[in-house]
C-alpha atoms as an extended CHARMM CRD file, in Angstrom:
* protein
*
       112  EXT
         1         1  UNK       CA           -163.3020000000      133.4120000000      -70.4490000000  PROA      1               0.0000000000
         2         2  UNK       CA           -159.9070000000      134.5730000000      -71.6680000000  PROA      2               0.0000000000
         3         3  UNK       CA           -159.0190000000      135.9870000000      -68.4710000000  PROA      3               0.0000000000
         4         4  UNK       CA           -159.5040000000      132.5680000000      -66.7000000000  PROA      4               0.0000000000
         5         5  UNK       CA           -157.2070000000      130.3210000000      -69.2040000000  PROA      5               0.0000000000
         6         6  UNK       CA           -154.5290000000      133.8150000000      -68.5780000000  PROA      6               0.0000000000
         7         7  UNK       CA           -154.1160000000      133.0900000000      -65.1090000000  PROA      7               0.0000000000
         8         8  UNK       CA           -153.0810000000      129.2530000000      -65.1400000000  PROA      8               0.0000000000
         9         9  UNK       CA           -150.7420000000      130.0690000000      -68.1110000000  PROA      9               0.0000000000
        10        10  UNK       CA           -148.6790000000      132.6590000000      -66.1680000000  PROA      10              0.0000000000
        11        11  UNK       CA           -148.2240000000      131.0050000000      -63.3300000000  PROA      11              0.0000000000
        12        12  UNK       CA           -147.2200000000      127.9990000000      -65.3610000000  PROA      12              0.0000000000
        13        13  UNK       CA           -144.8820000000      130.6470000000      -66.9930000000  PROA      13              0.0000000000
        14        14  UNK       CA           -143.7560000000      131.3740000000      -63.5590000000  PROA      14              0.0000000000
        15        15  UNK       CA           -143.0690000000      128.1160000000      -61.8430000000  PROA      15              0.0000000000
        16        16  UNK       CA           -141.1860000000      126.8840000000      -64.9290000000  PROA      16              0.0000000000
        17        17  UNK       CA           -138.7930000000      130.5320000000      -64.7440000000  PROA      17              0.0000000000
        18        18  UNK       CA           -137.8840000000      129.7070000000      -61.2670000000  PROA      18              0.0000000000
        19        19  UNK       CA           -136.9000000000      126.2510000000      -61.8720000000  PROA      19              0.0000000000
        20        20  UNK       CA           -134.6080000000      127.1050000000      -64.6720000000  PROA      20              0.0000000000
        21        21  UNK       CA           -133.1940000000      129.5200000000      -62.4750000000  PROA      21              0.0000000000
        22        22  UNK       CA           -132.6390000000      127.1410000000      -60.1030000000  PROA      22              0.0000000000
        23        23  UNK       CA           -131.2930000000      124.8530000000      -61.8910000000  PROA      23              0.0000000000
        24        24  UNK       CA           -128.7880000000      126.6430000000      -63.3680000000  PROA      24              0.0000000000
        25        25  UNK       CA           -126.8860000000      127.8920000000      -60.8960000000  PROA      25              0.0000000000
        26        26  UNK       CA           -122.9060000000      128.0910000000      -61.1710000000  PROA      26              0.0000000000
        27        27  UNK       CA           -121.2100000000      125.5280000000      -58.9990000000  PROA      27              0.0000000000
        28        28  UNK       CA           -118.7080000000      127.2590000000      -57.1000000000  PROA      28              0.0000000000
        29        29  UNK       CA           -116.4300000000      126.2640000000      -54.0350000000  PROA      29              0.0000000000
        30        30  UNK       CA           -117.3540000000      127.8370000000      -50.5330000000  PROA      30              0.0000000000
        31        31  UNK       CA           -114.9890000000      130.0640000000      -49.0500000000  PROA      31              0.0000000000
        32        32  UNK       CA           -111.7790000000      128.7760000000      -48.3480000000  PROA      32              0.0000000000
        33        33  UNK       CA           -111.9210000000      125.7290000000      -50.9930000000  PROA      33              0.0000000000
        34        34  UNK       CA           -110.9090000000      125.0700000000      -54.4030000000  PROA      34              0.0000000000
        35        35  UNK       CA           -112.4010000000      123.3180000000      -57.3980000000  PROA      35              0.0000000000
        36        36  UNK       CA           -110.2640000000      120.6980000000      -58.0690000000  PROA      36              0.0000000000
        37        37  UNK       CA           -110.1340000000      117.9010000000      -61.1760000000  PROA      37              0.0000000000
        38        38  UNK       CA           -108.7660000000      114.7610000000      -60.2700000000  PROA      38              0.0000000000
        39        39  UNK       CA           -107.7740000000      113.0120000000      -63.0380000000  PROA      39              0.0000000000
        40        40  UNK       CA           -105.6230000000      109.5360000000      -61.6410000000  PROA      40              0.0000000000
        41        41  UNK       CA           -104.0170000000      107.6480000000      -59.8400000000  PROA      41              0.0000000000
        42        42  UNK       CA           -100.2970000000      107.5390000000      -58.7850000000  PROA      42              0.0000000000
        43        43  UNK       CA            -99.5240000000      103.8570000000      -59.1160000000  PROA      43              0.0000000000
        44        44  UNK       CA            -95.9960000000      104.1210000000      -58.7070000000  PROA      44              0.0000000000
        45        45  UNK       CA            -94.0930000000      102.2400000000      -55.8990000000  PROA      45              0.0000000000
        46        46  UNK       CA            -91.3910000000      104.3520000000      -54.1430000000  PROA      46              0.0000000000
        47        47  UNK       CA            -90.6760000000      106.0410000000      -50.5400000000  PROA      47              0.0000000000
        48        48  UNK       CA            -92.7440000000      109.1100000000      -51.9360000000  PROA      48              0.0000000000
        49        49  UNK       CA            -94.6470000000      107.8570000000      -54.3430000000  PROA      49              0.0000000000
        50        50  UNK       CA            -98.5230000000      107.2210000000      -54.6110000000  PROA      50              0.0000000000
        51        51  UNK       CA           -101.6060000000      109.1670000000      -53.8440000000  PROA      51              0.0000000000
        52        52  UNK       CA           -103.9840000000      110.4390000000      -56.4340000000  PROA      52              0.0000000000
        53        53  UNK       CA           -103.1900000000      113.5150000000      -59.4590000000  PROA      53              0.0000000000
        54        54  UNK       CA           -105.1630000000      116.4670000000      -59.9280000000  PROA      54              0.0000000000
        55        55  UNK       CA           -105.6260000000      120.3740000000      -61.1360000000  PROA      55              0.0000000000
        56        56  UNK       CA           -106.2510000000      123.4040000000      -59.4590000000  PROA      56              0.0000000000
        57        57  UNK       CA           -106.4170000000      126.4350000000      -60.4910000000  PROA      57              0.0000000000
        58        58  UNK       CA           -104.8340000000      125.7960000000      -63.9820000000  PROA      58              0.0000000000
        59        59  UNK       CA           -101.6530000000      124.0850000000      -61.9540000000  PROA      59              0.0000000000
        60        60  UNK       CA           -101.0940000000      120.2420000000      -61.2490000000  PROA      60              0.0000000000
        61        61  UNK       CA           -100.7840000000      118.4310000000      -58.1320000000  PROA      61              0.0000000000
        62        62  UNK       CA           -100.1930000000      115.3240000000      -56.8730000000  PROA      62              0.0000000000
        63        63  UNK       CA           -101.6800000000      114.8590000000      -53.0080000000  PROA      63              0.0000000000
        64        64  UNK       CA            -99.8850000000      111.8780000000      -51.6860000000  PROA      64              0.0000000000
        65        65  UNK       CA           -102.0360000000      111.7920000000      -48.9200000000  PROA      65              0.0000000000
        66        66  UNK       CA           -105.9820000000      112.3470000000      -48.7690000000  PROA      66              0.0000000000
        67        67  UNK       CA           -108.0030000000      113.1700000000      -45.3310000000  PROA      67              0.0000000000
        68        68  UNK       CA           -110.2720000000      109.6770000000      -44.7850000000  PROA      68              0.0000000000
        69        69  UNK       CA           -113.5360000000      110.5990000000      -46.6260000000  PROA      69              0.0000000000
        70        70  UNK       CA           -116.2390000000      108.8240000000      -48.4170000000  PROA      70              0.0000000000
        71        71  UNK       CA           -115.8940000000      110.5050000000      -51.7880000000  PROA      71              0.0000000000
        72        72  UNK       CA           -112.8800000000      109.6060000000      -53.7010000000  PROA      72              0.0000000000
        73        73  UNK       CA           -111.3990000000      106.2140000000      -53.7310000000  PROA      73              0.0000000000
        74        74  UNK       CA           -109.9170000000      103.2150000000      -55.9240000000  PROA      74              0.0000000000
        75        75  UNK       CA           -113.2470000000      102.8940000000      -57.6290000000  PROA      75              0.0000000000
        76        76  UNK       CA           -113.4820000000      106.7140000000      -58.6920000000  PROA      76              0.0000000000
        77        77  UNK       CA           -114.0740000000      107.0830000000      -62.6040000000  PROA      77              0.0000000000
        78        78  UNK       CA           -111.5120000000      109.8940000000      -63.7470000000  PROA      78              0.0000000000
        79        79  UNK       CA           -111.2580000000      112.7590000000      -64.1230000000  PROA      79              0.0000000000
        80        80  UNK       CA           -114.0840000000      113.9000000000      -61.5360000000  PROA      80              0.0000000000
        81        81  UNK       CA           -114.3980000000      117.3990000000      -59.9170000000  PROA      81              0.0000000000
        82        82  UNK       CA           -114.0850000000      117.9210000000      -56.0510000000  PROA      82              0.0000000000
        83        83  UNK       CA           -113.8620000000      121.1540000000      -53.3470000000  PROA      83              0.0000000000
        84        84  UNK       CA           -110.8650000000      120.4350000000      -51.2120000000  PROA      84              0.0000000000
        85        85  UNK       CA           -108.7120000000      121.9740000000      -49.1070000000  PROA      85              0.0000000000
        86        86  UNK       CA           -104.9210000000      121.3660000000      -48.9430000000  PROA      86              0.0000000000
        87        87  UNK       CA           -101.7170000000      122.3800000000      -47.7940000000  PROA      87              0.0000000000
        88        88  UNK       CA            -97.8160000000      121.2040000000      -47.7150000000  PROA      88              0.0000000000
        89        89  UNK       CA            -96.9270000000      119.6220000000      -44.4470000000  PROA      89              0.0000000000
        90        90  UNK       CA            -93.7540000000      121.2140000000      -43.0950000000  PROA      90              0.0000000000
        91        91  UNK       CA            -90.8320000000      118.8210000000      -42.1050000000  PROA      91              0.0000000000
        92        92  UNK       CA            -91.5460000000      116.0100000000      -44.4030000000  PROA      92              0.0000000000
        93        93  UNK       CA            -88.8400000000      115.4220000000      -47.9430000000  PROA      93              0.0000000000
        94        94  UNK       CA            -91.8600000000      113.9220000000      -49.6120000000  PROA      94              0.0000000000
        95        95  UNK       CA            -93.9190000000      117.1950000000      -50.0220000000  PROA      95              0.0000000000
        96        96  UNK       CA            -93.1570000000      120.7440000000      -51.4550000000  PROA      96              0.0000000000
        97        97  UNK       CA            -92.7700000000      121.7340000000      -54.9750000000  PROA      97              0.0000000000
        98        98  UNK       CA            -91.4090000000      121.0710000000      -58.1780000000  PROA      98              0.0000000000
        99        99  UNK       CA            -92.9020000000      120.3080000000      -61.6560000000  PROA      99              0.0000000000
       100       100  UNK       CA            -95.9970000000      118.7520000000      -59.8050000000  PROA      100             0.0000000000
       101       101  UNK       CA            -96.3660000000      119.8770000000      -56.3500000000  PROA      101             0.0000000000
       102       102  UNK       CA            -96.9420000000      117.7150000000      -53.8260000000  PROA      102             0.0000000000
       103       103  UNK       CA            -99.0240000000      118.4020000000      -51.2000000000  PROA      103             0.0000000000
       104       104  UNK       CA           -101.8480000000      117.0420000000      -48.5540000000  PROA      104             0.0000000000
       105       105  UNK       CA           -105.8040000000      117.1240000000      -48.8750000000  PROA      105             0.0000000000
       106       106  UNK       CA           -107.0240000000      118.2570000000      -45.7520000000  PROA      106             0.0000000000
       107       107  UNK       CA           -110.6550000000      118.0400000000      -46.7640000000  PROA      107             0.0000000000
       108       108  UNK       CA           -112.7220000000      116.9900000000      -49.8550000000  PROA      108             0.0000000000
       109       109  UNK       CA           -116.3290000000      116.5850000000      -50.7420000000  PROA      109             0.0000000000
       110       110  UNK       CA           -118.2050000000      116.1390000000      -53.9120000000  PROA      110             0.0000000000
       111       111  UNK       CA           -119.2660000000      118.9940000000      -56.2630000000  PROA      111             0.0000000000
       112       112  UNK       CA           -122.8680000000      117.6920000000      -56.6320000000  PROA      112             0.0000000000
């Protein structure tokens, strides 16, 4: 009799393991992306102004311009966690560095 109630419980034992395992994984970016918080909006109006504020990498950014996506827009709450990928356009005044660089998101999707 005790062996039969045994076998139900480990397996119960089991099953629940592998979904806390599961579930508990560490959300990291794939290869070649960063985690990135953004945390506003830009509302300012100017030549090189605009575009949305966020960390990476313990360093702030400002991307005045974002790849066309279905992720971030005027309705995002802030702050909210994304991968992207960016870079800083050669040949354009607006972009480069300074106490907030500015660059361009190339790519972006959602952490979840």
């Amino acid at each position: 009799m005790k062996s039969n109630l045994l076998k139900p419980a480990v397996w119960a034992l089991l099953l629940a393991l592998l979904v806390v395992a599961s579930c508990n994984k560490p959300n990291t970016p794939p290869p070649g992306w960063v985690r990135a918080t953004f945390t506003g909006i830009d509302y300012k109006m100017c030549v090189c102004c605009g575009g949305y504020y966020f960390t990476a990498n313990g360093k702030k950014f400002r991307a005045l311009d974002v790849v066309k996506n279905t992720v971030l827009d005027e309705h995002t709450k802030f702050p909210h966690d994304y991968f992207i990928k960016y870079d800083i356009p050669s040949g354009s005044f607006c972009f480069g560095t300074g106490d907030i660089s500015v660059v361009r998101v190339t790519a972006i999707k959602d952490t979840k």
